[in-house]
C-alpha positions as CSV (number, residue, x, y, z in Angstrom):
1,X,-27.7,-26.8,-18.7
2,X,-27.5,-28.5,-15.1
3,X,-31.2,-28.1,-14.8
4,X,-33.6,-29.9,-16.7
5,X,-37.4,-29.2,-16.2
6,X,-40.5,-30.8,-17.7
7,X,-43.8,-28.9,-18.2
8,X,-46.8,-30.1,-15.7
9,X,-50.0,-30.6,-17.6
10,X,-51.9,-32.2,-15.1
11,X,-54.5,-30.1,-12.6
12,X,-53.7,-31.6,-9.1
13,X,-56.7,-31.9,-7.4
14,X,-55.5,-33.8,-3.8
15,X,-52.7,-32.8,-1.9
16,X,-51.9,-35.5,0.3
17,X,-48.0,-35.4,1.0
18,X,-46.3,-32.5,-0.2
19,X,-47.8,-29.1,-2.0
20,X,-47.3,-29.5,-6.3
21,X,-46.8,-26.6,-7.9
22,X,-46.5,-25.4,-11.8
23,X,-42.4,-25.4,-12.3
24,X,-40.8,-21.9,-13.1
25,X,-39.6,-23.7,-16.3
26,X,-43.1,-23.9,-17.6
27,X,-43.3,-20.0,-18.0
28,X,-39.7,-19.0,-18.1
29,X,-37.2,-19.9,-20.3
30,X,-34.1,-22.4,-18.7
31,X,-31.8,-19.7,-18.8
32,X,-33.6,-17.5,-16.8
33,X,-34.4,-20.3,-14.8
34,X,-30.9,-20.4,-13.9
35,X,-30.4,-17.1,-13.2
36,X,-32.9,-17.0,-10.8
37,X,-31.5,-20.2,-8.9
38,X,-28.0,-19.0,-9.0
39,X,-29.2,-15.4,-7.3
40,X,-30.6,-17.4,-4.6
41,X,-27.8,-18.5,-3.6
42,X,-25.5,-15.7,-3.9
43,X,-24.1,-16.8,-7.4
44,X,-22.1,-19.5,-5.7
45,X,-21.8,-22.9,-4.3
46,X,-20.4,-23.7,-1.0
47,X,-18.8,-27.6,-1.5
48,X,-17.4,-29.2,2.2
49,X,-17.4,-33.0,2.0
50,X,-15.1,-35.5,3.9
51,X,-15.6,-39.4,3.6
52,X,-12.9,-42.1,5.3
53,X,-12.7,-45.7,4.5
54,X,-10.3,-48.3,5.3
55,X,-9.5,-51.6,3.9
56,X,-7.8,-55.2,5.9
57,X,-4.6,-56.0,4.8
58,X,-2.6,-59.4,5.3
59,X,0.2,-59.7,8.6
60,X,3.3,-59.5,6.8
61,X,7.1,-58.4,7.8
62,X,6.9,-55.0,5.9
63,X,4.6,-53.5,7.8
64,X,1.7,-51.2,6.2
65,X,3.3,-47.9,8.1
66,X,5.8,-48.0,5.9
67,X,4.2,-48.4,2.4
68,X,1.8,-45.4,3.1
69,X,4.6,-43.4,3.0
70,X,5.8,-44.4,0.1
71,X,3.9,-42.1,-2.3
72,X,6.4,-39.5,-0.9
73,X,8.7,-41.2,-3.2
74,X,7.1,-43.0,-5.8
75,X,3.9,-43.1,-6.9
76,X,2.7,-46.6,-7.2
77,X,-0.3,-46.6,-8.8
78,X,0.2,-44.6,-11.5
79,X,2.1,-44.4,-14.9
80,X,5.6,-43.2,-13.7
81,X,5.6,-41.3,-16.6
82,X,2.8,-39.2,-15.8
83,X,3.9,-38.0,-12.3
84,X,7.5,-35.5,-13.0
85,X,8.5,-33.2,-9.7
86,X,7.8,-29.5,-9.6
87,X,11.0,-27.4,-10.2
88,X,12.0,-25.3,-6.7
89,X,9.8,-27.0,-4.6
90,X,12.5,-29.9,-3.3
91,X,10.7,-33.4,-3.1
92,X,7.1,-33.1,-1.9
93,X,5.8,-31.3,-5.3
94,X,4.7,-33.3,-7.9
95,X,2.5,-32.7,-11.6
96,X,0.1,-35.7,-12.0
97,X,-1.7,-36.5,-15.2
98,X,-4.1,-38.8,-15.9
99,X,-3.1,-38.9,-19.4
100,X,-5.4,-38.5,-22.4
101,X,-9.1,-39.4,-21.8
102,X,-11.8,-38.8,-23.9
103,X,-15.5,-38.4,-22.8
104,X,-18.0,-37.9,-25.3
105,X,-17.1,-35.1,-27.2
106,X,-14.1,-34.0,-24.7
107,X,-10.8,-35.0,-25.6
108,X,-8.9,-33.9,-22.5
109,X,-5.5,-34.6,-20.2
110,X,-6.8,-33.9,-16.3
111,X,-3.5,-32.6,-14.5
112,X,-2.5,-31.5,-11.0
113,X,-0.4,-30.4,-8.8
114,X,0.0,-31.8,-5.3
115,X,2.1,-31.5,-2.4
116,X,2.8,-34.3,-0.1
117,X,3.8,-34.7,3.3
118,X,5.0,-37.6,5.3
119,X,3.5,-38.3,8.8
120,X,3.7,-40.0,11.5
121,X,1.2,-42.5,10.5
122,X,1.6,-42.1,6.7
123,X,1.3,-38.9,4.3
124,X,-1.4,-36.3,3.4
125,X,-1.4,-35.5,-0.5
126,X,-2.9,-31.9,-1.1
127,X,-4.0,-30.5,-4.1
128,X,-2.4,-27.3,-5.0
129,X,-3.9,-26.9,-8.6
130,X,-6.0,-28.4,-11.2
131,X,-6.7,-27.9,-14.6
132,X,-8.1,-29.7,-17.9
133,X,-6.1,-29.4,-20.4
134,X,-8.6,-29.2,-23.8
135,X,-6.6,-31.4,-26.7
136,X,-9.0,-29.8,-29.2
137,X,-8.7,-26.6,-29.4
138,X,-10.2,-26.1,-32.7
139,X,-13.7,-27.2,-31.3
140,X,-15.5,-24.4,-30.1
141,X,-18.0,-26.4,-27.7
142,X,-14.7,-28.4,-25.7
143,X,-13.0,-24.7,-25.1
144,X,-16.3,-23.5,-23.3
145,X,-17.2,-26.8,-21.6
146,X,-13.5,-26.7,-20.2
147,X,-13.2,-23.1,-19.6
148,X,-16.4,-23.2,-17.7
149,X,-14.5,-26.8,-15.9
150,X,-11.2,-24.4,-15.1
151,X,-12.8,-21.8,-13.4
152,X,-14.4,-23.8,-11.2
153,X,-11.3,-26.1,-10.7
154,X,-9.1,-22.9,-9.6
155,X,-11.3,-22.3,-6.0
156,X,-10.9,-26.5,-5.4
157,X,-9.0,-27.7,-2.0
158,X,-8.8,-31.2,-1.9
159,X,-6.7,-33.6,1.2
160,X,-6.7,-37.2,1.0
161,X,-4.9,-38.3,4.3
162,X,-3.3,-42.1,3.9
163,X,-2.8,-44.1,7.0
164,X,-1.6,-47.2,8.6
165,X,-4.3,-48.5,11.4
166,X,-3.6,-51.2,13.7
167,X,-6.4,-53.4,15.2
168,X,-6.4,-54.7,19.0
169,X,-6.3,-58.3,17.3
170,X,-3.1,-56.8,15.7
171,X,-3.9,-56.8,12.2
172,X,-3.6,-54.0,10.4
173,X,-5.5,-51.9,8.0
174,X,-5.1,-49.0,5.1
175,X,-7.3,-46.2,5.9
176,X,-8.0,-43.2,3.5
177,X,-9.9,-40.2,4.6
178,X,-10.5,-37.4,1.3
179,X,-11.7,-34.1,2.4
180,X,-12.7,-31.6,0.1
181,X,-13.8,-27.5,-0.4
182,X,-14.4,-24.4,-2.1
183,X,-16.6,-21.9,-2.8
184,X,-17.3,-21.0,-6.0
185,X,-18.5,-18.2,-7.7
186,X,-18.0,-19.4,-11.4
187,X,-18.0,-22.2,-13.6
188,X,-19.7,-25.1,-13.8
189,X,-19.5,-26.1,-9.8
190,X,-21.3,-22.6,-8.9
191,X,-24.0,-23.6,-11.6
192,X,-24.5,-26.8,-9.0
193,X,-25.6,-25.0,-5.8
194,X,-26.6,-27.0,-2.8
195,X,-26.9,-30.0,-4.7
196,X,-23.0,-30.3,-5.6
197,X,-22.4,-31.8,-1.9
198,X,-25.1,-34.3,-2.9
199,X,-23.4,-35.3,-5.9
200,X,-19.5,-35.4,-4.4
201,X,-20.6,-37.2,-1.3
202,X,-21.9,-39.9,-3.7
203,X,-19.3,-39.9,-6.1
204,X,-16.7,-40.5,-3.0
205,X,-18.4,-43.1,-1.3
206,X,-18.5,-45.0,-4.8
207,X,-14.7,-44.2,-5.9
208,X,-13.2,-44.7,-2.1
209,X,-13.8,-48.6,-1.3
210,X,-12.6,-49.2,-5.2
211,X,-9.0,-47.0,-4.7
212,X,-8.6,-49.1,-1.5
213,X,-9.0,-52.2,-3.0
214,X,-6.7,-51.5,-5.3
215,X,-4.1,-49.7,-2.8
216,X,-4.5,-53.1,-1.0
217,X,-3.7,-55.1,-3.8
218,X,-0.3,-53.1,-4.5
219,X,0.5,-53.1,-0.9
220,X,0.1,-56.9,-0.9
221,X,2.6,-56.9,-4.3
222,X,5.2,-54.0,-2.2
223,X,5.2,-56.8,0.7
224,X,6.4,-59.8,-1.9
225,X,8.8,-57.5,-3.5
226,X,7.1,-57.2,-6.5
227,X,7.7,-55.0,-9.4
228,X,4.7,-52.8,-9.9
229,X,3.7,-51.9,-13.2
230,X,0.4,-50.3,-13.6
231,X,-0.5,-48.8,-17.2
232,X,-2.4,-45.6,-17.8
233,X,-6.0,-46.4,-17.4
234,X,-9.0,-45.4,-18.9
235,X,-11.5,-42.8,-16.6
236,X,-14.4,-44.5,-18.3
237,X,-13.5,-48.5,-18.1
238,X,-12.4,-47.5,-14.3
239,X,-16.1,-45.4,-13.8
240,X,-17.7,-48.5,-15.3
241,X,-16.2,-50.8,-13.0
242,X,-16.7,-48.5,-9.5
243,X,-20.5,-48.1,-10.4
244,X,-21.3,-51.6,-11.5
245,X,-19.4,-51.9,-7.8
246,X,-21.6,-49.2,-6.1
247,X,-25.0,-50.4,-5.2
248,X,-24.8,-50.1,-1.5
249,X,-22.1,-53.1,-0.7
250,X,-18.8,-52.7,0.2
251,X,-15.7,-55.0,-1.2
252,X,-14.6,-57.4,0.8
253,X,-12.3,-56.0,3.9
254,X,-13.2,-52.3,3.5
255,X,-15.5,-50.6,5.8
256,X,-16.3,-47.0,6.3
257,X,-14.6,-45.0,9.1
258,X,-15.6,-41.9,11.1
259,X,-14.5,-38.9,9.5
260,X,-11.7,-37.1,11.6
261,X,-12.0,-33.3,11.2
262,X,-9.6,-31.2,9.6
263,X,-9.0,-27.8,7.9
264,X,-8.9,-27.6,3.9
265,X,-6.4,-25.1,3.3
């Protein structure tokens, strides 16, 4: 359950900041708990969150303008052989996977499919689908966790906007703005309510600085005319490293932006 409630014992004599009160969970079982919370808010959780950093990047002859666009043909950071191009869709579909990750009892492959688009100033990368593919299907308990992750996953709208800035001291910087929606109705994400903006807002501001680090880093490599060969990594030596990373400072060169707004669609 997303909700976890502990009993009040304790008579509360003084109220001094903020009224206490018994929790429903003292009386009522979780479940109806849950039901009650999700009726409150229409069975559903509205999600709109849009963060934007950027990160410094070193003067060099190739400038920055034109290694954001390259993810329109090659995806850099990534195993080249988990990124193949969607059949009938010319060259701005592509299926990514993150390969095989496993998370507790989960054994899973995360996969999507985005569209990108070259701009001006860069490319916008949109999420067309997402799913979690289960790798045991013979467990009972990973088919219901990942159902209930799917049918959440199908209302998801996701941007991520890459750009090339330049400074009035003429240096130049990689920004990244990620804007994402939905409203959901099922699955795990309706279960979240109100606080699933919390949570993603959060999550963002942690994984953000770390991806532009890194872009920074390849950018840096593109510019030398480097080979770039990143293998698949692991979603939970990656998640240590971005929250041992996230306790209020930013790396080094990356500063957060003002959001620019946009329509999820």
């Amino acid at each position: 359950m997303l909700t976890k409630t502990i009993p009040s014992t304790t008579r509360v004599r003084r109220r001094s900041r903020a009224n206490v009160t018994t929790p429903r969970s003292a009386t009522k079982p979780s479940d109806l708990v849950d039901v009650e919370r999700d009726a409150a808010n229409g069975g559903a959780a509205s999600l709109r969150v849009s963060r934007a950093f950027s990160v410094a990047v070193p003067k060099s002859p190739k400038p920055a303008k034109d290694y954001v666009a390259l993810p329109a043909k090659e995806y850099n950071l990534l195993d080249a052989e988990n990124v193949q191009r969607t059949e009938g869709d010319g060259d701005d579909g592509f299926v990514v996977s993150a390969g095989r990750q496993k998370l507790l009892f989960l054994d899973v492959e995360p996969r999507g499919v985005v569209k990108v688009c070259v701009t001006e100033g860069g490319c916008v990368q949109s999420l067309v689908a997402a799913e979690i593919i289960n790798l045991k299907p013979e467990d009972a308990r990973s088919v219901n966790v990942t159902n209930a992750i799917n049918l959440s996953l199908k209302d998801l709208k996701l941007r991520n906007e890459v750009t090339a800035t330049e400074e009035s001291d003429g240096s130049e910087r990689i920004r990244c703005q990620i804007d994402v929606a939905g409203d959901f109705r099922e699955g795990v994400f309706a279960r979240a309510g109100g606080r699933l903006n919390t949570i993603l807002g959060w999550s963002l501001g942690a994984v953000m600085p770390w991806f532009l680090t890194q872009l920074a880093a390849d950018y840096e490599r593109w510019a030398r005319d480097e080979r770039r060969v990143q293998e698949n990594a692991s979603l939970t030596s990656v998640a240590a490293k971005i929250i041992a990373g996230s306790r209020g400072n930013l790396p080094e060169g990356v500063r957060e932006s003002e959001v620019v707004p946009v329509d999820v669609v």
